[in-house]
N, C-alpha and C positions, 0 to 999 in steps of 0.2 A: 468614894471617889468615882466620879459619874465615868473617868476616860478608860478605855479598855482598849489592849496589847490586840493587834493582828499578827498574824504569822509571817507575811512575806513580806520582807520589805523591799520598799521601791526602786528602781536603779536608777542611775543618774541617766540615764536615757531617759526612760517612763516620766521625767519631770519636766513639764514644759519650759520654751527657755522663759519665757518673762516672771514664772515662776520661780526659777532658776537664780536669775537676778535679781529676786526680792528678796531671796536667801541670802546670796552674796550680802547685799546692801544691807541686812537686817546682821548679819553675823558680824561681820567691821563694826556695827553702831554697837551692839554688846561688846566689843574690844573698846570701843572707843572710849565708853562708861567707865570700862575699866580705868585704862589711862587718866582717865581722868579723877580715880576715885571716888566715883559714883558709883557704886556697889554696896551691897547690904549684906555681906554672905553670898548664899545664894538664892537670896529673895529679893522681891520686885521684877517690874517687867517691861521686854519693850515688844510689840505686837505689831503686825502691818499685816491688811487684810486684801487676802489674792483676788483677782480681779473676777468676775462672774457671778452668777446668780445663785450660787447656794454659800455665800457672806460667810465663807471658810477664812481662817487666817493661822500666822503663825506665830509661834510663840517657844521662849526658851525649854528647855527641856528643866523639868525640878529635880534640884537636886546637884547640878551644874554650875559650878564659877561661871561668870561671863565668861573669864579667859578660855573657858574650856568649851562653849560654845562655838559649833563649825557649822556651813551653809546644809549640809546637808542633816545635821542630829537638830536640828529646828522641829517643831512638830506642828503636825497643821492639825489645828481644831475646827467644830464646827461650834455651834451661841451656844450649847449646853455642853460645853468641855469634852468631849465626844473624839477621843482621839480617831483621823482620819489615815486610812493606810496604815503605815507600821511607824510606832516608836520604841528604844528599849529604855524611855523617862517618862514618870508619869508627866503631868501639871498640874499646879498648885490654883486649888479652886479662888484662894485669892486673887488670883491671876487674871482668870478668863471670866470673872464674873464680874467687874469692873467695867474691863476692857470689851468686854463681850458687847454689855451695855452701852457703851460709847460708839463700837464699831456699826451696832444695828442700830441706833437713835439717832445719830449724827450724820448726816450725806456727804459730808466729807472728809468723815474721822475715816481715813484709810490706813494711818500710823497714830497709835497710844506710846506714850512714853510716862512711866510714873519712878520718882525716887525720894528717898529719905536721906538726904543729904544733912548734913547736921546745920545747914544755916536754911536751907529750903521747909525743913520742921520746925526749927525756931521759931522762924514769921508767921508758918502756920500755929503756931499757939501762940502767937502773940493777939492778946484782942481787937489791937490796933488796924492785924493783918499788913500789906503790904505797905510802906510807907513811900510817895512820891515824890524821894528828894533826892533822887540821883539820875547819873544819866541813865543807867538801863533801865529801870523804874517809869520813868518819865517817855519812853517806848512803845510803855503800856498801857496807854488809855483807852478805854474804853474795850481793851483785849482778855481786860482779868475777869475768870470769874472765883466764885466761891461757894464752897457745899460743906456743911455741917456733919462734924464726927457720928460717924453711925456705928462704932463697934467696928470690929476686924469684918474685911469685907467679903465675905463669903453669903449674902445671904441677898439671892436674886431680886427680891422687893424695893430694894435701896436703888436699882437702874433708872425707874424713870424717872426718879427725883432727882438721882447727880444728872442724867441727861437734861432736865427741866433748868435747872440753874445753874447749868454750863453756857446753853441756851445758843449761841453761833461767835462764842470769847474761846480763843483756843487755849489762852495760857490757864491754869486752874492752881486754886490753891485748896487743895483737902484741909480746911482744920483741922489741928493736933493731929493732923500725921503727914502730909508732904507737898509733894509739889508734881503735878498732871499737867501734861500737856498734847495738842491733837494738830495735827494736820492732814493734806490730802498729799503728802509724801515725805519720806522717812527723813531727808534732808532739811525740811522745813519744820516739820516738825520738831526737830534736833534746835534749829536754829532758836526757835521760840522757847523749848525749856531751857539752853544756854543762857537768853535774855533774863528769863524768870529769875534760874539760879545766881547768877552772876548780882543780879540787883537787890537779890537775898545778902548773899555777901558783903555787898557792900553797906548794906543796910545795917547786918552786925557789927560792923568795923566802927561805923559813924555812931550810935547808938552808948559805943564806949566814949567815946569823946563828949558828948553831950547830945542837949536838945538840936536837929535837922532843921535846916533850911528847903524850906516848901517850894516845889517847881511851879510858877501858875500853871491854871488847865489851859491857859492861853499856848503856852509851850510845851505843853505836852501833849496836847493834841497837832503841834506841828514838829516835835520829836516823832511822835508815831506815825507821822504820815512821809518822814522825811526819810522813819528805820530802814536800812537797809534790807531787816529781814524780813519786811514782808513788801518788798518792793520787787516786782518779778522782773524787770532788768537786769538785777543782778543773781537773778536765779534762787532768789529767797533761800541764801544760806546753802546752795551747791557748792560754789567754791567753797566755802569756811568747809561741810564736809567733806569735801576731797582732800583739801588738803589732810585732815587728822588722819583718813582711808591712808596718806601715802606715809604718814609717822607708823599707822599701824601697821600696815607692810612692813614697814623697815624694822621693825621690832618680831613679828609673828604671822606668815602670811599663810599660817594652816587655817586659819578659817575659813579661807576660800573649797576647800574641800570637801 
């Protein structure tokens, strides 16, 4: 394990505040997962990388239910899992080796979000991959990419190639194992794997009923220009996260701590 324990840990002083607020923001989105049943145990990850020149970021602590995730037990790594300041959790090198990859290849990957949802994995082993016959699907054009199973991802060499054929698509589908998605903030980010999964969903559902009815690319390239979530008038999927931020209060609002 590359990360290693410091003695002192930081006070919530010593934390700068936009700092501060990414923690916030980053500790509601692991509740939010929750709520929502996007959870693996306590595996996978959601990462957002703090602002400045040494491409530090944070990330869940291993070993932690989401729900048990709070702004402050977040740990901030540097690209070679390199625990920064003090954690009492290590991190899970499947984690930041991924993610790590994303945040330094990509100039706008400021937020990684990856899950194994059980319809978000389906379509990734489907050889077909995503199919473009529903509304949230048809959102997707020209948005998706996709990268080929390389074995459990711990192994640094694999970066510039998921980087290479993610390429500037934020939504991602990992064959045979889930579903990636990237943005240059935790909200939009959020917004884009909710599109992804959601159209996984309903993909499965259809799929039982029989053969789908094909969107043209005529309309699905005026679905995706027309999404709301990447339309920054409406704050690409702010409001949608605010609101679950105020479900997740009403249920647990020790995160913020």
């Amino acid at each position: 394990m590359p990360a290693s324990f410091n003695d002192s840990p930081p006070s919530r002083s010593a934390i700068g505040e936009e700092e501060w607020r990414l923690r916030v923001d980053l500790a509601a989105c692991y509740r939010i997962f929750a709520m929502l049943g996007w959870t693996e145990l306590i595996y996978n990850h959601i990462t957002v990388r703090i602002p400045g020149p040494d491409k530090h970021f944070l990330i869940n602590p291993f070993g932690l239910h989401y729900t048990e995730v709070t702004a402050s037990n977040l740990v901030r790594i540097d690209l070679r899992g390199n625990i920064v300041g003090h954690s009492d959790w290590p991190v899970n090198p499947a984690g930041f080796t991924v993610h790590a990859a994303i945040h330094d290849g990509i100039a706008g990957a400021h937020c990684v979000m990856h899950t194994h949802t059980t319809a978000g994995m389906a379509v990734a082993c489907s050889q077909a991959g995503l199919s473009m016959s529903n509304f949230y699907s048809a959102q997707l054009h020209g948005k998706l990419a996709y990268h080929d199973f390389e074995g459990i991802t711990v192994h640094a060499d694999e970066g510039p190639r998921l980087v290479r054929n993610i390429g500037d698509r934020p939504a991602v589908i990992l064959r045979n194992h889930g579903l990636l998605a990237w943005g240059d903030t935790i909200h939009r980010c959020f917004a884009i794997l909710w599109l992804l999964n959601r159209a996984c969903e309903i993909q499965l559902a259809t799929l039982a009923m029989g053969p789908a009815i094909e969107v043209p690319e005529a309309i699905q390239r005026r679905c995706t220009a027309d999404s709301l979530q990447f339309d920054p008038r409406f704050g690409g999927g702010r409001d949608m996260f605010d609101a679950l931020v105020r479900q997740v209060d009403r249920l647990d609002p020790g995160y913020r701590a």
